[in-house]
C-alpha positions in Angstrom: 178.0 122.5 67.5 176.2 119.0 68.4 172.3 119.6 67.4 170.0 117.8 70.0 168.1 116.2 67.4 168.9 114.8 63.3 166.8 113.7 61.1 168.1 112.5 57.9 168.1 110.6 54.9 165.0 112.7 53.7 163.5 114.5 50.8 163.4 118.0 52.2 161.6 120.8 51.1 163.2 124.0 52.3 159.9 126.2 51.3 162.7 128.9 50.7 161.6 130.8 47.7 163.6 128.9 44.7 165.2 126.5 46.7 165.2 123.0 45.1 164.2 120.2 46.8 167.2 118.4 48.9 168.0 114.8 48.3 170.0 112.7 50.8 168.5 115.9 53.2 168.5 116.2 56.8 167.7 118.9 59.3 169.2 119.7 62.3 167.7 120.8 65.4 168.9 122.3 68.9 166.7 123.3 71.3 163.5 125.1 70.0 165.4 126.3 67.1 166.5 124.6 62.7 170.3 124.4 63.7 171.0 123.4 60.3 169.6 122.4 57.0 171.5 120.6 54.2 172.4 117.4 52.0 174.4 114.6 53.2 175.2 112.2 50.4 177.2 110.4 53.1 177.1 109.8 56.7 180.3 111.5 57.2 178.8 114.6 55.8 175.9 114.7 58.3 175.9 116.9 61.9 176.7 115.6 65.1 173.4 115.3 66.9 172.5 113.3 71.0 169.6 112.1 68.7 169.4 110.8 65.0 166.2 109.5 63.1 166.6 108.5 59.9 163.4 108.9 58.0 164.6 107.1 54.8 161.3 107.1 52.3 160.0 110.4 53.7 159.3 113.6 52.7 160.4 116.9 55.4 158.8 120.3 54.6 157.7 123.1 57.2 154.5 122.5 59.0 151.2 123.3 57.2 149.9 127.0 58.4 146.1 127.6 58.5 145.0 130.9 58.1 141.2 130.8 59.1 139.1 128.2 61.1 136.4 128.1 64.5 138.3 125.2 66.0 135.3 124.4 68.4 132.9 124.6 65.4 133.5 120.5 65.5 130.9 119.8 67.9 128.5 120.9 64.5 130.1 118.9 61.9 127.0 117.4 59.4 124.9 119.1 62.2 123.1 121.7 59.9 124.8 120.4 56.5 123.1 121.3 52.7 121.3 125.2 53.8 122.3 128.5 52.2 124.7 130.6 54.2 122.4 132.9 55.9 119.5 130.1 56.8 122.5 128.3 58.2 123.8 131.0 60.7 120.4 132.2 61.7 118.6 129.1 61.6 121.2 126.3 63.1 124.5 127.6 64.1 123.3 130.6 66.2 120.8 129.4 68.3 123.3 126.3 69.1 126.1 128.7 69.7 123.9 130.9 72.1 121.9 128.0 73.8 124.5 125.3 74.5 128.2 126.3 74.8 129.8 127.2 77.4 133.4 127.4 78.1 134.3 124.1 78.9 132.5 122.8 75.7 134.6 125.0 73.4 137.9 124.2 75.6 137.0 120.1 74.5 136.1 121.4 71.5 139.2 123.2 70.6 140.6 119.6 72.3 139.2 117.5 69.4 140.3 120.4 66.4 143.6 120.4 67.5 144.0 116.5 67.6 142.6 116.8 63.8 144.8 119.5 63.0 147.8 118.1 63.9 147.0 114.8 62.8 147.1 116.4 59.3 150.3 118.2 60.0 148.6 121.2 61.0 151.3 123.7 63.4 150.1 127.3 63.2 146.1 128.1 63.5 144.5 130.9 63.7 141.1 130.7 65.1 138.3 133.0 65.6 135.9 132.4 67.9 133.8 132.9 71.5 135.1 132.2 74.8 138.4 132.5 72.8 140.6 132.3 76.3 139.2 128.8 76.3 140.7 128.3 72.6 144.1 129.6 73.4 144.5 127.1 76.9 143.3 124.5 74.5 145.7 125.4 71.9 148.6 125.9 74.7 147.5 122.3 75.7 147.7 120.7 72.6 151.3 122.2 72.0 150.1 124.0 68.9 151.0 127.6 68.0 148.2 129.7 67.5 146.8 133.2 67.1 143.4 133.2 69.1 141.1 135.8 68.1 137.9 136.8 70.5 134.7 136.9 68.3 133.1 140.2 68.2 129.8 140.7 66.9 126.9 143.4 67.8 124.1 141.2 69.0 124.5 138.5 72.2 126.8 135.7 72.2 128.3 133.0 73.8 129.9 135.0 77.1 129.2 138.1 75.9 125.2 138.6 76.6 125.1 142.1 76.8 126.8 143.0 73.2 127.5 146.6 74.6 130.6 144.6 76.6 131.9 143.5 73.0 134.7 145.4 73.0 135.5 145.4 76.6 135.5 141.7 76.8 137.9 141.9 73.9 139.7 144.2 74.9 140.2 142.1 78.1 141.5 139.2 76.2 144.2 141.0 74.6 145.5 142.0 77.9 145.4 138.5 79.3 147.4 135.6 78.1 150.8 137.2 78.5 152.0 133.6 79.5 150.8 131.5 76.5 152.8 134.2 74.2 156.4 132.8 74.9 154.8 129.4 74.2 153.8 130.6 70.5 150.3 131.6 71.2 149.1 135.1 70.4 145.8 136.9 70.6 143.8 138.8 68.1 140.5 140.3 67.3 138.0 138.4 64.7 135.1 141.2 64.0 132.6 138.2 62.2 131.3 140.6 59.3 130.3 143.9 58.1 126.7 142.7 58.4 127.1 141.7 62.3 129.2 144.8 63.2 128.3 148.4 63.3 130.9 151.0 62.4 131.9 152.2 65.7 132.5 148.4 66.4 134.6 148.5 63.4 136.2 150.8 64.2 137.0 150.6 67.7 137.8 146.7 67.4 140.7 148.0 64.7 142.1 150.3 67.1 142.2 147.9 69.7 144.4 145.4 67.5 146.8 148.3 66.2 147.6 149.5 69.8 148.8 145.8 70.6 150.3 145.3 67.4 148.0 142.2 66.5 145.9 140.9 63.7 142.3 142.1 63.1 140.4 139.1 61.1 136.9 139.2 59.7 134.7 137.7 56.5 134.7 139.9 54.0 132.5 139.3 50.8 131.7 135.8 51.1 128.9 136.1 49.5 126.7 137.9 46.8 123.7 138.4 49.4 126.3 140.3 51.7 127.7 142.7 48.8 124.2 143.9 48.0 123.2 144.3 51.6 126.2 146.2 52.1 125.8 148.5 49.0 122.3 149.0 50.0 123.0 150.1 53.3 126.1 152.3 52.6 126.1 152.9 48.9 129.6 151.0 49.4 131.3 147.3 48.4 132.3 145.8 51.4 135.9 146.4 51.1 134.9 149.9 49.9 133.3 150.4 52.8 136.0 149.4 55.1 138.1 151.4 53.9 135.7 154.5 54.5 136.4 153.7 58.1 139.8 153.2 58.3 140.0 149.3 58.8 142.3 148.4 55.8 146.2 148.0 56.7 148.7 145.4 56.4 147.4 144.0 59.9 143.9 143.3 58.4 143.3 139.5 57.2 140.2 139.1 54.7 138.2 135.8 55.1 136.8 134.3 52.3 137.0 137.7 49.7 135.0 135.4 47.6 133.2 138.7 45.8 135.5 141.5 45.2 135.5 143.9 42.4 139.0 144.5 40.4 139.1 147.7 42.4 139.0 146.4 45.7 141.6 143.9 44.8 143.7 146.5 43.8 142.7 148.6 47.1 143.3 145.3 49.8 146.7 144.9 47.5 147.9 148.9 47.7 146.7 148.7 51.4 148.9 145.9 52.3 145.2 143.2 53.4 146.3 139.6 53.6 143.5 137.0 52.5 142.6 133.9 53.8 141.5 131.3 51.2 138.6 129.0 52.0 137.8 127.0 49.0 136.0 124.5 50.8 133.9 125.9 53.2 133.0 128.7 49.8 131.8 125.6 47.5 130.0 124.0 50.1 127.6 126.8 51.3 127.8 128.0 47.5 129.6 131.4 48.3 131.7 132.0 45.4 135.0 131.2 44.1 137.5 134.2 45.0 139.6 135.7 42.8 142.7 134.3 44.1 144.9 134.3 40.6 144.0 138.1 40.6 145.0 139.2 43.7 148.3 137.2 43.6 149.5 139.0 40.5 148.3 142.0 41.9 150.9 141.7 44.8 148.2 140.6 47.8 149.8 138.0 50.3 147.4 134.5 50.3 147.2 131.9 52.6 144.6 128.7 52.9 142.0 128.2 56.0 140.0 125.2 56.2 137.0 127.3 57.9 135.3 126.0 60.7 134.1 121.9 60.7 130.6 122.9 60.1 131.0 124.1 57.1 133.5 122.5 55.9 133.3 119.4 57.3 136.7 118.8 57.8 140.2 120.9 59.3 141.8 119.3 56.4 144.3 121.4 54.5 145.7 119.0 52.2 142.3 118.9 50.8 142.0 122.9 50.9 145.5 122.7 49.0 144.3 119.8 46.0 140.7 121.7 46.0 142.4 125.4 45.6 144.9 124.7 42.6 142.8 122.2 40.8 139.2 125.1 41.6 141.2 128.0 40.3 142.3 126.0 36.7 138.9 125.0 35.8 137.4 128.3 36.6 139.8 130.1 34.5 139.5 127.5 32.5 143.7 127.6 32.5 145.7 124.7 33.6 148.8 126.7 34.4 146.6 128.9 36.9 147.9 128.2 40.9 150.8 125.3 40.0 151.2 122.7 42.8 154.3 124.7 43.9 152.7 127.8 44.7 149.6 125.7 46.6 152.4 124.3 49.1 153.8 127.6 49.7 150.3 129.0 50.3 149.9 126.6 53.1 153.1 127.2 54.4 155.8 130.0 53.6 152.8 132.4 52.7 150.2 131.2 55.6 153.0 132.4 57.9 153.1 135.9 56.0 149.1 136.1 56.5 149.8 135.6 60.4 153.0 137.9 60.5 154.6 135.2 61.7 157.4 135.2 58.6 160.5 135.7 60.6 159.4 132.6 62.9 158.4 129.8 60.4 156.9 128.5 57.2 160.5 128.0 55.8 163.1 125.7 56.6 165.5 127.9 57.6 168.1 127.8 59.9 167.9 130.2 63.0 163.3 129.9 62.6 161.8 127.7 65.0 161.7 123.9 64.3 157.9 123.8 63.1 157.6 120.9 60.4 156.2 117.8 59.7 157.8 114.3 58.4 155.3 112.8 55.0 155.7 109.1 54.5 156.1 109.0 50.7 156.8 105.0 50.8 153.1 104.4 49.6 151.3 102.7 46.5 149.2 106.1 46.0 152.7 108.0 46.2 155.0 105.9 44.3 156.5 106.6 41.9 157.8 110.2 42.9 158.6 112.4 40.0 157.5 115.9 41.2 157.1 116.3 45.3 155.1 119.5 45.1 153.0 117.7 42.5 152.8 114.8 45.2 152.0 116.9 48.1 148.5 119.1 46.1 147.6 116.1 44.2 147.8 112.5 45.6 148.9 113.2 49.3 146.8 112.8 52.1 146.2 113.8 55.6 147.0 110.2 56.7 150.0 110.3 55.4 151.9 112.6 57.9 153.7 110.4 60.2 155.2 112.9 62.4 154.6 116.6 63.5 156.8 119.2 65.7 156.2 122.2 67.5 159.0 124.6 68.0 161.2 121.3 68.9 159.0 119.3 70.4 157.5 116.1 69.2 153.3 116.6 68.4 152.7 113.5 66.8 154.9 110.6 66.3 154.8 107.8 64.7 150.9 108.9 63.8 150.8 108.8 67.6 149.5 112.0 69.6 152.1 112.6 72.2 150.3 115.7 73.8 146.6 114.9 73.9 144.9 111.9 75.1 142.9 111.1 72.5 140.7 108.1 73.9 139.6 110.8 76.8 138.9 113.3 74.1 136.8 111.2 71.9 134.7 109.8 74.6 133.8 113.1 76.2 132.7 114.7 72.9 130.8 111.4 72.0 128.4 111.6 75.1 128.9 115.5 74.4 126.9 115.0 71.1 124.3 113.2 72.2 123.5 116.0 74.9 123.7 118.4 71.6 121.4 116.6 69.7 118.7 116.5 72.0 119.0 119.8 72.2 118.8 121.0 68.5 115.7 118.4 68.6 114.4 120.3 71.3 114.4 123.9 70.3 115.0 123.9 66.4 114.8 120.8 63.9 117.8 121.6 61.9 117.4 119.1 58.8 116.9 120.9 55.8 
């Protein structure tokens, strides 16, 4: 077998649960397709390949998964920053959302996220948002795989006006982009909450997402002021109260989880929920600190989201990585809580597991799709190298991805975009913040 492409000469971290790390490593690749993963202490040893880069001083490891973000959310990053949760919806990101987009703003949108993303060795995302058809072309464009979900909510929004056509339109997405699928891009639904979706909507949205065999995302708990309006209006927790109506399966991801009781852990873990971890976006709008140690040991499957920009203010999840194991030892007040080991797989091996996506990527494994990213390690703030998980949660950066691929195909190289033109991007969004402004000036001051 000749591979297409080799790189060697690596530190490469298989992400296989108890694999060590591989020295003298390299990873071959043929087609879309890991043809092989091994050490090569000589050259002799080492795969025939048309195409060999030897990334001596680097670090290979699957690409980073992110389980929850609004990729067109940019256009509000430090827009509405320093407001409570509710005052910020209602207050600044609504009346934006309903008042300016429009489809081509969240396809640029989704543009400039995805140039982010994958400049920080982002390859899977799943996003929730409107005029989600716009997100997965953008997505599609970019090269990235994705699961794009249609927002659903029971009150107007962007290209849904009438919100008796919630289901319908979302409905309608799921039966569209039949194309984008082979190229790694799948649909979903994303209900936003329990407090901006009636049962029947509930309801009706899970249906729709177990008769195409998809995920069903939405915010659960986030926040104290959402548990009590939720037990005051049903007499039920949140995740209680789903599962009164029949949402809670293994196809159900739960954003944020921030306030769950010890019984609804136990419930979202017997009931087979996956959680999306948002550490982030929960300190900055003060929503709690999920109880992510917990519902490990109690079996749930985690992965990391960096949220959307606006709250966040970044689709950075190297930072979500650093912020979640070092959050989670000073609030147990426990230094062993959430090793560095165990943050890495949550962003990889066990992001992939949130998306069902396991049998595809998040490991290095021959016969999965060749999603991963190259990590110059030849730096002052990573030298010397004793520990490479230890590198990866606590000194690595963003900047320090050097090159990303896509089911065998090159996203970034050589910290170059290959896909996306970023000088275009930049300048459209640019003028297309200045229109924005002008109008948050216009209809609603939005400093606090």
């Amino acid at each position: 077998m000749i591979a297409d492409l080799l790189i060697h000469n690596a530190l490469v971290l298989t992400l296989e649960p108890g694999a060590p790390p591989l020295t003298e490593g390299y990873v071959a690749i043929r087609g879309r397709r890991l043809a092989a993963v091994g050490r090569a202490p000589h050259s002799r040893d080492l795969p025939r390949a048309r195409e060999v880069l030897n990334v001596q001083g680097s670090l290979v490891l699957p690409g980073l998964v992110n389980t929850h973000c609004h990729a067109p959310m940019v256009w509000f990053r430090g827009l509405a920053d320093d407001l409570p949760l509710h005052q910020w919806l209602t207050e600044a990101i609504f009346p934006a959302e309903s008042g300016w987009l429009t489809p081509e703003r969240v396809y640029l949108g989704a543009l400039l996220a995805a140039a982010e993303m994958i400049r920080g060795g982002i390859t899977t995302v799943a996003d929730g948002y409107f005029y989600a058809g716009e997100v997965r072309r953008a997505l599609a464009a970019a090269g990235l795989r994705g699961v794009a979900a249609q927002g659903v909510l029971d009150f107007p929004v962007p290209g849904v006006p009438d919100p008796q056509d919630n289901l319908k339109v979302a409905a309608a997405f799921l039966n569209s982009g039949a194309d984008l699928a082979a190229e790694g891009i799948s649909s979903a639904v994303f209900c936003h909450a329990v407090y901006t979706c009636g049962p029947e909507t509930l309801r009706q949205a899970k249906d729709l997402t177990r008769e195409r065999g998809t995920r069903f995302f939405i915010h659960l708990a986030e926040t104290r002021e959402e548990v009590c309006e939720v037990q005051r209006r049903t007499g039920l927790t949140p995740a209680a109260y789903l599962e009164s109506l029949g949402v809670l399966d293994e196809g159900t991801v739960a954003v944020h989880a921030a306030w769950l009781t010890p019984a609804e852990q136990c419930l979202l873990a017997r009931r087979g929920v996956k959680v999306s971890h948002c550490p982030e976006s929960n300190l900055k709008l003060a929503a709690g600190v999920a109880p992510i140690p917990e519902l490990l040991a109690a079996g749930v499957t985690v992965g990391l989201g960096t949220d959307g920009a606006a709250s966040n203010n970044n689709l950075d999840l190297w930072g979500e990585m650093s912020l979640a194991a070092r959050l989670h030892k000073v609030w147990s007040q426990d230094p062993t809580v959430l090793p560095a080991a165990r943050a890495v797989a949550l962003a990889t091996r066990e992001g992939a597991r949130v998306l069902g996506l396991e049998d595809a990527i998040g490991t290095l494994t021959p016969g999965k799709e060749a999603d991963l990213i190259v990590v110059d390690l030849d730096q002052p703030h990573l030298t010397p190298l004793y520990d490479p998980y230890s590198h990866l949660v606590y000194a690595a950066r963003a900047a320090d991805v050097r090159h990303v691929m896509v089911r065998g195909r090159w996203l970034l190289f050589n910290g170059q975009l290959t896909t996306l033109d970023w000088p275009e991007i930049a300048g459209k969004i640019r003028a297309g913040s200045r229109d924005l402004a002008g109008f948050c000036q216009k209809n609603r001051p939005l400093a606090p």
